[in-house]
C-alpha positions in Angstrom: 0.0 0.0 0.0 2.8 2.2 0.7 4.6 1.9 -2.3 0.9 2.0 -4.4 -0.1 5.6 -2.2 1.7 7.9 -4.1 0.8 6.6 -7.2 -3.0 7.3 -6.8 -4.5 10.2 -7.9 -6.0 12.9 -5.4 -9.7 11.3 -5.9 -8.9 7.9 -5.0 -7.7 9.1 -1.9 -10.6 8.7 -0.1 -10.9 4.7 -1.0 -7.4 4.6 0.1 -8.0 5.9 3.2 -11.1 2.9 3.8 -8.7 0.4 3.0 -6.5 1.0 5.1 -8.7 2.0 8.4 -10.8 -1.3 7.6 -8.6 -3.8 6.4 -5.0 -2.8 7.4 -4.2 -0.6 9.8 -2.9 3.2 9.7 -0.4 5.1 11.2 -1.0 7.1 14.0 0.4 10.4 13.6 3.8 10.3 12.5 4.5 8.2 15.6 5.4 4.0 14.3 2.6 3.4 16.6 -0.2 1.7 14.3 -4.1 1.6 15.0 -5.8 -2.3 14.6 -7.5 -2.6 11.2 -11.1 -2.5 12.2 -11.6 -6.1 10.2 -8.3 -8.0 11.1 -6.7 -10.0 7.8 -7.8 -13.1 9.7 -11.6 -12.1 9.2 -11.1 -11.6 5.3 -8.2 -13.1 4.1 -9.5 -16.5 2.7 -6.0 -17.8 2.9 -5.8 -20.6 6.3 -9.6 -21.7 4.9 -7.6 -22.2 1.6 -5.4 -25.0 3.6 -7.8 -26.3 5.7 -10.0 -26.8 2.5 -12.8 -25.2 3.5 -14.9 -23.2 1.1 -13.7 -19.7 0.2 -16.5 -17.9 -0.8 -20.5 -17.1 0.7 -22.2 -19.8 -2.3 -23.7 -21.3 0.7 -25.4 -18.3 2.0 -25.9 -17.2 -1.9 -27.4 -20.8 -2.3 -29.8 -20.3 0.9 -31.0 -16.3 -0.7 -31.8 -18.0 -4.0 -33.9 -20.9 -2.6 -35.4 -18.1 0.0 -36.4 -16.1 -3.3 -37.6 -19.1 -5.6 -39.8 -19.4 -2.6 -41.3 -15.8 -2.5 -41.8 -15.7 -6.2 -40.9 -12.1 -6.5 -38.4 -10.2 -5.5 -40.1 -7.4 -3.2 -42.7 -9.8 -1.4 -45.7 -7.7 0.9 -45.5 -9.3 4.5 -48.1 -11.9 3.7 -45.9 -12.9 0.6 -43.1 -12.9 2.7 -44.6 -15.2 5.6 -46.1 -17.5 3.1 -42.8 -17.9 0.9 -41.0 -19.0 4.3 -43.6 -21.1 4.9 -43.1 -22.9 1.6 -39.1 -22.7 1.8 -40.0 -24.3 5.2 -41.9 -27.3 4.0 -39.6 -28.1 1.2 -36.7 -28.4 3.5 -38.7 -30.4 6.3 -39.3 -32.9 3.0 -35.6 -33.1 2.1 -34.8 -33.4 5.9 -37.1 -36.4 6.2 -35.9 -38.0 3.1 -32.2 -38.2 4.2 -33.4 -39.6 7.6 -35.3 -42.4 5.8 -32.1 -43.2 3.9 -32.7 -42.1 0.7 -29.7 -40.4 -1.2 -30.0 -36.4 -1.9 -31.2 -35.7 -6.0 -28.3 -35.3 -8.6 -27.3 -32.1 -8.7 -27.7 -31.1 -12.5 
């Protein structure tokens, strides 16, 4: 970031300056004393979930939104829409649930 700074130009200054108070950490005055990032690298950096081979994205919560939305129908449900699109998410997962307790095997994905 250092060495990138005084390459930007003047407007990107301010997306810069996020950076480095969210996801860094900045100097405090000209002292070498350095604020903590407000998101440490260990809450964003994807690399140890890399290794450990865990997934290293949100698909799973993208996966639950899209199933939550093929439920509603539409994309800015009325509260009645809303509480009857949950309901229907709701019983379709209490199906698959009691499928894979009876033992059978989850559909082929595409």
């Amino acid at each position: 970031m250092s060495e990138l700074e005084p390459e930007l130009p003047e407007e990107l200054m301010p997306a810069m300056n996020h950076s480095k108070d969210n996801y860094i950490d900045r100097l405090i005055g000209a002292e070498i004393v350095r604020a903590p990032a407000r998101f440490p690298i260990a809450m964003w950096s994807v690399y140890q979930r890399t290794v450990d081979g865990e997934a290293r994205t949100n698909n799973l919560a993208e996966a639950a939104h899209r199933r939550l939305q093929g439920g509603f129908g539409l994309d800015h449900p009325s509260l009645r829409k809303f509480i009857d699109g949950i309901r229907k998410v709701q019983q379709s997962r209490d199906v698959t649930y009691a499928r894979y307790v009876a033992g059978y095997n989850p559909e082929p994905k595409r």
